[in-house]
C-alpha positions, -999 to +999 in steps of 0.1 A: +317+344-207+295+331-233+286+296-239+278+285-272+243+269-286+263+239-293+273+236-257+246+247-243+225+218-262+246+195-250+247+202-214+209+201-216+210+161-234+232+155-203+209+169-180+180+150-195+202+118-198+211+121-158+168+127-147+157+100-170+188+074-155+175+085-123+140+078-129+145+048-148+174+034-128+178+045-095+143+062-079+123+028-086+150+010-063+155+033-037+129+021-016+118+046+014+113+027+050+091+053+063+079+050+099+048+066+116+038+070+149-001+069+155-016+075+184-053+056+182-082+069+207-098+031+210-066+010+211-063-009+244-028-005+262-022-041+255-015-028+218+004+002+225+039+000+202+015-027+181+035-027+144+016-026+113+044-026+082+021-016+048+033-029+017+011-022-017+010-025-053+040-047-060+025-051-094+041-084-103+050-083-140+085-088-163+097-056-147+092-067-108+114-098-110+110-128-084+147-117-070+131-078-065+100-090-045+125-108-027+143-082-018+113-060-011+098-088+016+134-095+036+130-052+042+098-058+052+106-086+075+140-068+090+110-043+110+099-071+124+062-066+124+036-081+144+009-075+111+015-071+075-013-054+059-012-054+016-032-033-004-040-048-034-025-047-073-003-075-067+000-084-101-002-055-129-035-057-151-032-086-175-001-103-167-014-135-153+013-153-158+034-134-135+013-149-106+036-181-099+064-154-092+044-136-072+030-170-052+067-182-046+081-151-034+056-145-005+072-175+011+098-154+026+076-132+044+069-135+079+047-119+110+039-121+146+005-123+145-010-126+109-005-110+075-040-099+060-046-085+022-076-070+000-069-073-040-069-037-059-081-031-098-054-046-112-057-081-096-092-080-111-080-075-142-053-103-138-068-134-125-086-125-090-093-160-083-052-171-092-041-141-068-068-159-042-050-191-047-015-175-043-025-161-004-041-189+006-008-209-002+013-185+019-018-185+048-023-150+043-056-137+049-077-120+024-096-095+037-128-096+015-157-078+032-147-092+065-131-083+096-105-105+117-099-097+154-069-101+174-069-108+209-042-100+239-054-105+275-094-094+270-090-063+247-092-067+206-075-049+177-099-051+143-083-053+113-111-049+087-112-054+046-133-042+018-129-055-017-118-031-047-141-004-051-136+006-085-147-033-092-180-029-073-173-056-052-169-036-026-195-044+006-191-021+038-223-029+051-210-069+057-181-055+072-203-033+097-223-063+109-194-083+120-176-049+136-175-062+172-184-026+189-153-031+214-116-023+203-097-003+177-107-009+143-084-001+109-100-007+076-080-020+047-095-003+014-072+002-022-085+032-032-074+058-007-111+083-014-128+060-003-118+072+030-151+098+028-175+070+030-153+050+059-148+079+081-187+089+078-198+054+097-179+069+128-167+030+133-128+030+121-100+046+137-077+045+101-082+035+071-048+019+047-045+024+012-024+027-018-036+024-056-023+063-065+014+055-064+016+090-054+011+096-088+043+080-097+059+111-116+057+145-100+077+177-095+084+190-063+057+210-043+028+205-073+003+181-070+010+150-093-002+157-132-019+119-133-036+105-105-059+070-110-098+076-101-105+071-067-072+088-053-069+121-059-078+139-029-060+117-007-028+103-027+000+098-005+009+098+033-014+106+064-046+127+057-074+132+088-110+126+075-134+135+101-123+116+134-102+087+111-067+090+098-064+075+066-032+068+051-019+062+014+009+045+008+033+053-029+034+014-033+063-007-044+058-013-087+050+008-116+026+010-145+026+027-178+056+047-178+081+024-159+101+053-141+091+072-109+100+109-101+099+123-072+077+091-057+100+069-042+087+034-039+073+028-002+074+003+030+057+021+057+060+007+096+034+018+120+036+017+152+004+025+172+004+041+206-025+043+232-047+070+238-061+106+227 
């Protein structure tokens, strides 16, 4: 049976209606829960099942409404985690005024032990010191070339921060001198590449990222088409590195195109495990 141009054109407008509903519509509000089970060689057995939930680049603007962050942080919250780590671009690049939305919204979270950030790019291109302000109101920790410890019993868990690379404000030699040389040690970094030059020190057991968004719009089984500088050898999920395992989270928000393809927006919950 033949079909006719005419129909055949319009079964292909439908077609292209349906992806770009999906990628407009649906995809950037289907969030993925994704859960991953590390086992860490340095990790004392007082943090074995120790839960890390990721979140990163929520990229606060007119398009991630106060109600959406919302949202996003009552998910993160339901895994009950004893950290929350946040890799940078809260707030997309020059949308300053978006930052009260941002500040109010992190109320809701909550952690056992502590919730720690670095900023990414985009906060610099924001207002870095307003984003500063916003943590420090919620009593989350920034994570700027410094390393916070957490005790149980005698052993420690180091959670360590760099600021952005791609800023050069980046300083991984402060963050070696306060390394205590006991305990597991993950390293909080927005550009996932970075990951070459952390593994080499021999000093962190992982390394969490995001900034690539996984490059936002992809087809399955090819490599993304547009990936930011600093993340494209290791743009989404768990990668090894030498002896570290660095992992890159798709994020939460969207720049440029505001649609996501086959890069669903991401939570990821980690729970570590003792031993080799």
């Amino acid at each position: 049976m033949q079909i006719s141009v005419k129909r055949f054109l319009g079964l292909c407008l439908f077609l292209i209606f349906c992806v770009l509903l999906y990628a407009k519509i649906i995809e950037p509000n289907w969030i993925d829960i994704h859960r991953v089970q590390l086992r860490l060689p340095h990790l004392a057995s007082e943090f074995n099942d120790y839960r890390i939930v990721q979140i990163s680049d929520l990229h606060t603007d007119k398009f991630m409404t106060q109600r959406h962050l919302r949202r996003i942080f009552y998910l993160v919250n339901q895994q009950k985690p004893d950290l929350i780590a946040m890799t940078g671009d809260f707030v997309t690049e020059y949308q300053q005024k978006f930052i009260p939305y941002f500040q109010n919204s992190l109320k809701v979270l909550k952690s056992k032990d502590k919730t720690v950030a670095v900023l990414g790019n985009h906060d610099y291109l924001a207002n870095p010191q307003g984003i500063r302000k916003a943590l420090r109101a919620n009593n989350i920790l920034e994570l700027r070339n410094r390393v916070y410890s957490i005790k149980r019993g005698n052993s420690i868990l180091n959670i360590a921060g760099i600021d952005d690379v791609l800023m050069g404000t980046a300083r991984l030699d402060l963050v070696l001198q306060q390394l205590p040389p006991e305990g597991a040690a993950i390293i909080l970094v927005h550009e996932p590449d970075f990951a070459d030059i952390s593994a080499a020190t021999g000093k962190f057991d992982l390394q969490l990222s995001g900034h690539s968004h996984a490059g936002q719009v992809r087809l399955p089984f090819f490599k993304p088409p547009v990936l930011p500088t600093l993340s494209k050898k290791y743009y989404e999920g768990l990668n090894r590195v030498g002896n570290m395992n660095v992992y890159t989270n798709r994020g939460i928000g969207m720049t440029s195109l505001r649609i996501r393809f086959g890069s669903r927006p991401e939570i990821t919950v980690f729970d570590l495990v003792t031993g080799k």
